[in-house]
N, C-alpha and C positions, 0 to 999 in steps of 0.2 A: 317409581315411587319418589326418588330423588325430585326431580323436574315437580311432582305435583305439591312436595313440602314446600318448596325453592317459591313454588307461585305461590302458594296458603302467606305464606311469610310475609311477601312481596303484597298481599292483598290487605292484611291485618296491617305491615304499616305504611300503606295509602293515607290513611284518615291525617296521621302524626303529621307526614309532610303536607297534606292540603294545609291543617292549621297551620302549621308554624311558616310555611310561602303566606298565607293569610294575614301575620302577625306584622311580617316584616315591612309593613309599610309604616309603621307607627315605632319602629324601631330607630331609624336617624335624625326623628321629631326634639331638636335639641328646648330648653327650657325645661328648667322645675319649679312647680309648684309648692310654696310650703304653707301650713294653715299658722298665723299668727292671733294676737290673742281678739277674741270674738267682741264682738261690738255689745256695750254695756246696755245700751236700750232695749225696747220691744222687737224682738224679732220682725222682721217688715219686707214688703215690698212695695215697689212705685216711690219711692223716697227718690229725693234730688240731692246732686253733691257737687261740691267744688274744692280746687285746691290754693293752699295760699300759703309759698314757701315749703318747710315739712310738714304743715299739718292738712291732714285734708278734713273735709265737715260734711255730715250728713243731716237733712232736716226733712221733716214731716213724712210721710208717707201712709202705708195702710196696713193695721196688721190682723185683717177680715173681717174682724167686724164693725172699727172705728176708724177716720183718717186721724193723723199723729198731727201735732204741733210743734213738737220736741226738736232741739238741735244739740249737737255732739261735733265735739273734735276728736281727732284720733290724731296721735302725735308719733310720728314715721320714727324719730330716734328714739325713744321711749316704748310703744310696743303700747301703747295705753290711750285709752278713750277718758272724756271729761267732760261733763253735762253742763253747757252754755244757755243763755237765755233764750227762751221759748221763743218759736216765731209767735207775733205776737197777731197778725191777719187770723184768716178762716184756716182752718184746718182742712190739708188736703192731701191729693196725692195725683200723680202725674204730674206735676209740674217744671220748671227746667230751673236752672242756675249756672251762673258761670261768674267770674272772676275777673274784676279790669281792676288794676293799679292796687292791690294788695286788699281789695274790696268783696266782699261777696255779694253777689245778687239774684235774687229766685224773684219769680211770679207765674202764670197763669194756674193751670191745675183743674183742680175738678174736684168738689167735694161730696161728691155722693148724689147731689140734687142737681147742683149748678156746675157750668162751665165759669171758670174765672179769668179777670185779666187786672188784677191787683199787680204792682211790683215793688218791692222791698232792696234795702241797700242792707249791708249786714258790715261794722269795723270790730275788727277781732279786736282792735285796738282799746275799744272801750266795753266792748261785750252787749253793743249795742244796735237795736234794727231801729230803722225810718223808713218809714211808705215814700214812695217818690211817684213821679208823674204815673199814672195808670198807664198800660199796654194800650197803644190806641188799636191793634189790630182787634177783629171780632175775639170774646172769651172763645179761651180753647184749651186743651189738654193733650198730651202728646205731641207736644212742640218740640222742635232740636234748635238748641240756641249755643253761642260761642261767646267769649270776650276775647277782642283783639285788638291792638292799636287805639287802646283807648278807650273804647266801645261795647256794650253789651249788644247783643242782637239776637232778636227769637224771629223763626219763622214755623213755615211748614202746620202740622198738628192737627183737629178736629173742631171744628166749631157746629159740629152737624151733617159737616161735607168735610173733606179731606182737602186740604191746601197747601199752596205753595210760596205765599207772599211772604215779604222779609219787611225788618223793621231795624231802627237803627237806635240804639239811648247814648245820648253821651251824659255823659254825671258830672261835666260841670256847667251844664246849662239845664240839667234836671229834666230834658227835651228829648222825644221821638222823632223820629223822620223813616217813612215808608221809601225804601231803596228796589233798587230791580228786583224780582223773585228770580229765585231759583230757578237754573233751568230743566227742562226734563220734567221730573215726574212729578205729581201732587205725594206727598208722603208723609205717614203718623205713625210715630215710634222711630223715628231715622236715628243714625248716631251721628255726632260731633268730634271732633276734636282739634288743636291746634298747633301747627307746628312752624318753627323759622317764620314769624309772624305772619303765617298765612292760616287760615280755618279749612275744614273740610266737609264736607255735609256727606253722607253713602247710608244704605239700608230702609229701611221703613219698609210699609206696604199699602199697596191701594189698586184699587177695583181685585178686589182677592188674590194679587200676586206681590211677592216680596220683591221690591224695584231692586234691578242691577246699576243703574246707574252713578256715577262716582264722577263729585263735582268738587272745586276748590274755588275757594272766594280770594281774592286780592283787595285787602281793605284801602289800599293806596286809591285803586280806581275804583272802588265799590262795581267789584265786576266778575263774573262768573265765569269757569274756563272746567270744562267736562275733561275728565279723565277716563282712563280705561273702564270699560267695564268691569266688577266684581264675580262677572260669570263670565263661561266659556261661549261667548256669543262672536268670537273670533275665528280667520279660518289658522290662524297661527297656533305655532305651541306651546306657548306661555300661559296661555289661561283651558289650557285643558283638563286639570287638576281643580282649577277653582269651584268651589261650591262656598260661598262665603256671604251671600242673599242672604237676609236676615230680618227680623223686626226686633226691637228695645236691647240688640246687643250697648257693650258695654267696651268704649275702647281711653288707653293709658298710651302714654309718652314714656319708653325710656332710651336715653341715649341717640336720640333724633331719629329713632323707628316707634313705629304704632302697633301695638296692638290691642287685635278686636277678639274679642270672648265673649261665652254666655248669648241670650237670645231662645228663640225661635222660628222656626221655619215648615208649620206641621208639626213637629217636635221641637223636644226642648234640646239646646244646643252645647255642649262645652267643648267644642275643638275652638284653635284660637290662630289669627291668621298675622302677622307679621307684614306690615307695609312698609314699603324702601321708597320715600318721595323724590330723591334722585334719579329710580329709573321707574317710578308708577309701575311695580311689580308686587305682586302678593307671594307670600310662604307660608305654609304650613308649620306652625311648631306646636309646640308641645299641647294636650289637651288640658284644659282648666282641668284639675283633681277634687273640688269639689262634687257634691250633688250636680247635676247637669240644670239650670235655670232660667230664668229670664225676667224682667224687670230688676236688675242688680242694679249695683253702683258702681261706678271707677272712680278713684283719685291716682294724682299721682306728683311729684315734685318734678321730675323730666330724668331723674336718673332711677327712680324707685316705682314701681305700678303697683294696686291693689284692686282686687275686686271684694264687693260687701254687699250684705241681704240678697234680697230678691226671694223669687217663689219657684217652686215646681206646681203639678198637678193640684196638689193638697198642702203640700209644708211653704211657709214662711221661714225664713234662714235668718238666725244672727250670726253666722259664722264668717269670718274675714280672710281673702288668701292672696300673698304675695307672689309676683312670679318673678324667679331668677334666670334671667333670660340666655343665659353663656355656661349654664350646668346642663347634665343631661339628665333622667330619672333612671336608676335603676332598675324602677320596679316595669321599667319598659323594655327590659330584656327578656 
């Protein structure tokens, strides 16, 4: 009788130790999440963002039943958003932006009919837009574009087909120039971002798989150099763990590492993955704490990140969350 209580025992608590071996992989995921205060406009997704200095800015997007015009600052030391002048083109969403010399600039998008390739200058300084040369690449939506050394540049995105070609603005000559494309993959919804004056292009998707590929631009040579892949496509054991393949993720700077959040992959995504450009190695940390989403925003100053809006299945999000990348979460014990 002994022996058969000892096993009953022993069997009732199996299930406890399966969870909790189960759990422990999301146990030494360092970063926390905190929710800071929610963006004052429509709830949205497909909105485009940039940052300049501590404030970062969100403009137009979509919040299901109409594309947005509206621009917003959100001020990183203050905790508070402040309603700027209206983009003043077509109202859209999907479109890109990015940042050269304290400037902001957005264009192509999609407003529900049309594919576009309009592009606007935006200076915080007077709270003022100006249309500048038009996008000479074909209108498209779902572009990933950068500012670096000077330069804005969109590539990549949908014109009907999926592509890869790159473009060059510089803003003191109000001028384009068509530069090499991208190597590797054609891809729409990619992410961006830019660090020690270099750009990076990774994610997206095209012929119905989300590309692993992972490339970095050198604006010095207008030249393209392939990095590791974002999946386990190696016979090594660095990238065994990776699952980081994505489309419309959302990646931030802080402290000269990247991280990537949010997206889709099949599902909607909130794990978030830590890139070290010294050794082209990815990490797992902490999971975004919001709703799980995609089509969000990121800004960030290079010492502070934020993610903003976006959609799940059904809901559009105005909620705003910061990540503290050197805490851990409690509520992950």
């Amino acid at each position: 009788m002994t022996q058969k209580r000892l096993f009953l025992f022993l069997l009732a608590l199996l299930p406890l130790v399966m969870v909790s071996c189960g759990d422990d992989d999301d146990d030494d995921l360092i970063g926390k999440w905190y929710r800071v205060s929610d963006f004052d406009g429509l709830a949205r997704s497909d909105a485009s963002s940039f940052s300049i200095g501590n404030k970062g800015y969100l403009v137009c997007g979509y919040d299901g039943k109409n594309c947005l015009s509206d621009l917003w600052e959100y001020d990183m030391d203050r905790d508070s958003w402040t309603q700027k002048a209206n983009f003043p083109g077509t109202a859209r969403n999907s479109a890109v932006a990015m940042t050269v010399d304290s400037k902001g600039y957005f264009g192509t998008g999609y407003d529900r009919v049309n594919r576009l390739n309009d592009f606007w200058e935006y200076d915080p300084a007077t709270n003022t837009w100006t249309q500048k040369a038009d996008f000479p690449g074909t209108a498209r939506y779902g572009a990933v574009a950068f500012g670096v050394s000077g330069k804005a540049y969109i590539g990549c995105g949908d014109d009907g087909n999926y592509l890869k070609d790159f473009y060059a603005f510089n803003p003191s000559s109000n001028s384009w120039q068509q530069i090499v494309s991208i190597g590797g993959t054609k891809r729409w919804g990619a992410t961006s971002f830019v660090l020690d004056n270099k750009a990076y292009v990774c994610c997206g998707v095209n012929n119905g798989e989300y590309v692993d590929d992972f490339w970095m631009f050198d604006p010095s040579t207008e030249s393209w150099t392939q990095l590791r892949d974002i999946a386990d496509t190696s016979d090594d054991d660095y990238d065994d763990d990776y699952n980081i393949a994505r489309m419309n993720g959302v990646a931030f700077v802080i402290d000269g590492a990247v991280y990537l959040t949010c997206g889709e992959s099949g599902s909607l995504r909130s794990d978030t993955w830590k890139y070290y450009p010294a050794t082209d190695l990815w990490e797992n940390v902490a999971k975004f704490k919001g709703t799980a989403r995609t089509v969000a925003v990121g800004f960030s100053n290079g010492e502070r990140g934020f993610v903003a809006t976006g959609k799940s299945s059904t809901y559009r999000f105005d909620d705003v969350w910061e990540l503290h990348p050197y805490e851990y979460d409690d509520d992950d014990y």
